[in-house]
N, C-alpha and C positions, 0 to 999 in steps of 0.2 A: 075923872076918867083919863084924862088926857095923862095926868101926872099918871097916874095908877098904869095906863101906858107907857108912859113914859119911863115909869119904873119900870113895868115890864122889859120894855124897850133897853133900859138899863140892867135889869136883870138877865134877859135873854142874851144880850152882845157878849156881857163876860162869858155866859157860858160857848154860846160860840165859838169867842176867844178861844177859851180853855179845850172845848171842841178839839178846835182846828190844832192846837199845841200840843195835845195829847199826843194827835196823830201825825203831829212832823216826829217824834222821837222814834215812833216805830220805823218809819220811810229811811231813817240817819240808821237805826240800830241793823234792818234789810242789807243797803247800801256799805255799812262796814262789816257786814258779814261775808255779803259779796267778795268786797277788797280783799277782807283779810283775808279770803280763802283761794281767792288768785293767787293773793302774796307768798300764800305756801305752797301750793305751787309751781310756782312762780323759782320758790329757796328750793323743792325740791329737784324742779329741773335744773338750778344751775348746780346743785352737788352734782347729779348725777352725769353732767356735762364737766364738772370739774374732774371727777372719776374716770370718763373716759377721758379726756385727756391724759388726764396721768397714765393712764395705762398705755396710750398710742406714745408718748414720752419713752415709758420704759421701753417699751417695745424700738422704741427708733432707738434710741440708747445702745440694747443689748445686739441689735442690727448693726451698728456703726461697729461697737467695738468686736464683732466677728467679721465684719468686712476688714476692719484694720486688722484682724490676728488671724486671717484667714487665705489659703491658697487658692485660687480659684482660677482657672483657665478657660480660653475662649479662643475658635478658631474664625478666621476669614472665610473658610471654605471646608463642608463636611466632605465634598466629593470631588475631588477635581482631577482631570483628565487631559492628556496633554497628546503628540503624535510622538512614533518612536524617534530614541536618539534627539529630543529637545529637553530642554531643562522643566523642571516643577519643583514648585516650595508646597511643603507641608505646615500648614503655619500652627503654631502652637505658644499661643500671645497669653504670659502671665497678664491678669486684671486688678489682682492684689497678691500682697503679698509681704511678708515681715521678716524673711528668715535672708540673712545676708547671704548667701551660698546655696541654692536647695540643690537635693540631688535631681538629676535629670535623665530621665531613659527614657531611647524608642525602642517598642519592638513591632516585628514584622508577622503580621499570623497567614500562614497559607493552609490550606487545608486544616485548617482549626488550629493547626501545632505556632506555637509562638519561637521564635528566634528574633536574638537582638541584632538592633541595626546601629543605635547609641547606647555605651557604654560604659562608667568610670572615664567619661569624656574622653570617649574614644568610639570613632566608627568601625562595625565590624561587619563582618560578611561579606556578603556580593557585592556592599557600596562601598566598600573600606575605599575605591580610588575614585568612587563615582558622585561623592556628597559629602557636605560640611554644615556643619550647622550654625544658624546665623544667628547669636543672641536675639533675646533672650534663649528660646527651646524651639526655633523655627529649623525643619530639615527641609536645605534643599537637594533636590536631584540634579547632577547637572548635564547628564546622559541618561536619559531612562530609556530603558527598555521593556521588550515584553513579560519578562519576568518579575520585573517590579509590579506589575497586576496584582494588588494584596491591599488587605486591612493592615491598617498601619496604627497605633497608639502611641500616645506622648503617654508621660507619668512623670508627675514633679510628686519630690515629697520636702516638706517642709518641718525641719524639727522645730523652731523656737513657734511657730503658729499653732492656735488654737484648734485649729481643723488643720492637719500634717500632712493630706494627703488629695491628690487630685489628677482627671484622667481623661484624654479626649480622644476619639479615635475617627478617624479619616479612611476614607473607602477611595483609592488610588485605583483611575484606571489609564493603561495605556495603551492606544490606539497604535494597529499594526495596517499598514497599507497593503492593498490585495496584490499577488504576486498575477502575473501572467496564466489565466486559468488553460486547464487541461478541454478542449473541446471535442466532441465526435455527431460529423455529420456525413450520411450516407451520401456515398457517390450517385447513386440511380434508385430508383424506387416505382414499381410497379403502378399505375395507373389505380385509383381504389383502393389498393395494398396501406396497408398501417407500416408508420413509419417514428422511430423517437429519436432526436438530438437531446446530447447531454453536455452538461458544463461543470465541471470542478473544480474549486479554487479550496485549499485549506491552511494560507499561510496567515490571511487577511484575521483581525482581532477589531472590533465587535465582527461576529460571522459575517461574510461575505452575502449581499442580497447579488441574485441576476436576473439579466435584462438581456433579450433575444432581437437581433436586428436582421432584416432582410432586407438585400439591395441598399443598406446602409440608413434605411427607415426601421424607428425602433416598435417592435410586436405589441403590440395591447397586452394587457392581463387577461382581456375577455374581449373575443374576437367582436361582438354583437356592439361595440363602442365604436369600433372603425367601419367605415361603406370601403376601404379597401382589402380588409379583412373577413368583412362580413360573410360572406359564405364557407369561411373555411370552416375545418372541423376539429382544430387544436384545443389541447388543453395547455397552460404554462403553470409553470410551479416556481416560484420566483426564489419561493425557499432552496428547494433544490437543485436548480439550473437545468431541471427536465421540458421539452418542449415535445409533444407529443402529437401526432396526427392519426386520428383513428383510420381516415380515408384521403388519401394525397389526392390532388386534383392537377391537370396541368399549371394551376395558376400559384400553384404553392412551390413552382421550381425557381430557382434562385442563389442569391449568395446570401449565405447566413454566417452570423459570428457571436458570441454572447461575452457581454461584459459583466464584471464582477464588482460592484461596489462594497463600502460602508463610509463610514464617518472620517475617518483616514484618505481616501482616494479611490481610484477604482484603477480596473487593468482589463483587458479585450485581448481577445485571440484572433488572429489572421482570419482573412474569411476565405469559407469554402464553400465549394457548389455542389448542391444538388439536382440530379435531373429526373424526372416524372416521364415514362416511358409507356407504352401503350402493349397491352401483351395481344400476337397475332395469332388468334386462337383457329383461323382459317390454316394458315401453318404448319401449325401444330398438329391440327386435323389431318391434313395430305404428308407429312412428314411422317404420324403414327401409318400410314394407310399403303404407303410405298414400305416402310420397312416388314408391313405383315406381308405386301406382296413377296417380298424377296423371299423371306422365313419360307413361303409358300411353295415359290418356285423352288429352291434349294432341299424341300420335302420331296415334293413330286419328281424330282431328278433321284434323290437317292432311293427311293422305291423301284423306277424303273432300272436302273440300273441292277439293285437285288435282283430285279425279274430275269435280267437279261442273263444272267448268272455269272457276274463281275466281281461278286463277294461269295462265291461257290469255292469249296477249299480242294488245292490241287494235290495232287499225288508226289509223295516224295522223289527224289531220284534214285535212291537206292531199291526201291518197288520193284523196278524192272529188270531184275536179276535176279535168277533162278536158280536155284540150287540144284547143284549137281547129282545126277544121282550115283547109287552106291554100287551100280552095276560091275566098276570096274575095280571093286576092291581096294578103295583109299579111303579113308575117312579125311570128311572136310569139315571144320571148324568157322563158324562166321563169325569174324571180330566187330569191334566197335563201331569200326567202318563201314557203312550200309553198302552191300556187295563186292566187300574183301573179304575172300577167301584165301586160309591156307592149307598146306599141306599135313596132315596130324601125324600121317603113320604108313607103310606101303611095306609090302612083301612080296617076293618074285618066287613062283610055282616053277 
């Protein structure tokens, strides 16, 4: 038994053995299925990895050699704005470029219409004595004025480059300083009574804004901001340089003046005074009430008088002459003359 065990014992292990062997090749055959299917994987992400590379290659490639065969321009400044009568650059900076020579032109657009200012390398127009252009394609101003106010354009064209042609355009403004504005402030104004000062300035460029001072303190926009303002009854229009008071009070008399700003400078007009006056309506009263008297008396006079019979129409002077009668045989003629008489005719019996 033991052997017959034994054997067993012998019998069973190999198979165990074989068992356990069987099943390590399936766990190896798992395990390289696993791998190998990483592996591909694995080979197909690096194609597709090698793929796009190539492609961002070409791509930088065909990027380079258009940046090298290409014109391409770039400015310092899309907007720039200067005060009259000082200098300004337009800058118009090649970035690349291949063509030994390119052509170069500015033009000036005003009201949509285009006129050159760079030419066959030559300034023309209103700048022809006022600007030079600074290599490469930079235009400066070296007086600008209010008229130069425009859209302005560079243009390079490039023949031996791949791309030939390229364009940048600059929005020029220039600031005008406000002149001395037109102002009008009533002398006197009724107590209660509405009352408007106005300010006009039109030389100043961006538009002129105004500012309203009394007593040399400058006016709110909105009176309900200031406790010494607070009860008036103004409106301000800061756009307009209108200062308007629906109802003047004494405490709105003063000296007023209004300045004109913008971006440029400003400019103020002399100050002038207004006075707030009280109307004497008791005056007025007795003043109506003495003139109906007078009217009155000057009635009742020219009545009695008619009575007394002072406008009764009197008798001519000629009335009182009497024609002669015919008794003594002459006939008498009365001329134009009211009681001239002549002799017409006479005969002796």
């Amino acid at each position: 038994m033991s052997y017959s065990r034994g054997s067993q014992k012998k019998v069973q292990d190999p198979h165990r053995v074989t068992r356990h062997q069987v099943s390590l090749p399936s766990e190896a055959v798992r395990l390289l299925c696993a791998c190998s299917s990483s592996r591909t994987e694995h080979c197909i992400d690096t194609k597709m990895a090698k793929t796009r590379l190539a492609f961002l290659l070409a791509l930088l490639s065909t990027h380079s050699l258009l940046s090298v065969s290409a014109v391409v321009l770039k400015t310092d400044n899309h907007s720039p704005s200067t005060d009259e009568f000082n200098k300004v650059e337009l800058s118009c900076l090649i970035e690349t470029i291949s063509t030994a020579n390119p052509r170069i032109e500015w033009k000036k657009f005003t009201d949509g219409k285009p006129s050159y200012v760079y030419f066959d390398k030559r300034i023309s127009g209103d700048l022809e004595s006022r600007a030079v252009i600074r290599e490469p394609a930079t235009l400066v101003i070296t007086n600008a004025t209010r008229s130069d106010t425009a859209k302005y354009r560079c243009e390079v064209t490039a023949a031996a480059d791949v791309r030939t042609f390229d364009e940048i355009e600059i929005n020029l403004v220039v600031r005008v300083k406000p002149v001395v504005p037109k102002c009008s402030v009533p002398k006197s104004v009724p107590f209660g009574k509405s009352a408007e000062l106005s300010c006009v300035e039109e030389e100043g460029f961006p538009k002129s804004q105004y500012q309203w001072f009394k007593n040399g303190e400058e006016i709110p926009d909105d009176p309900k901001t200031s406790l010494k303002f607070f009860n008036s009854s103004y409106t301000l229009n800061a756009g307009t340089g209108t200062l308007r008071f629906s109802a003047v009070r004494k405490e709105d008399a003063g000296e007023y003046f209004c300045r004109a700003k913008n971006d440029a400078g400003h400019a103020q007009c002399p100050p002038q005074k207004m006075e707030v006056y009280d109307i004497d309506v008791v005056g007025i009263v007795l003043g109506v009430l003495v003139v109906v008297v007078v009217l009155l008396c000057i009635t009742v006079g020219i009545c009695c008088a008619y009575k007394q019979g002072y406008f009764s129409s009197q008798k001519q002077p000629g009335s009182s002459y009497k024609v002669p009668s015919k008794g003594d045989g002459v006939d008498y003629v009365r001329t134009e003359d009211e009681g001239d008489f002549r002799h017409k005719s006479s005969f002796v019996i």
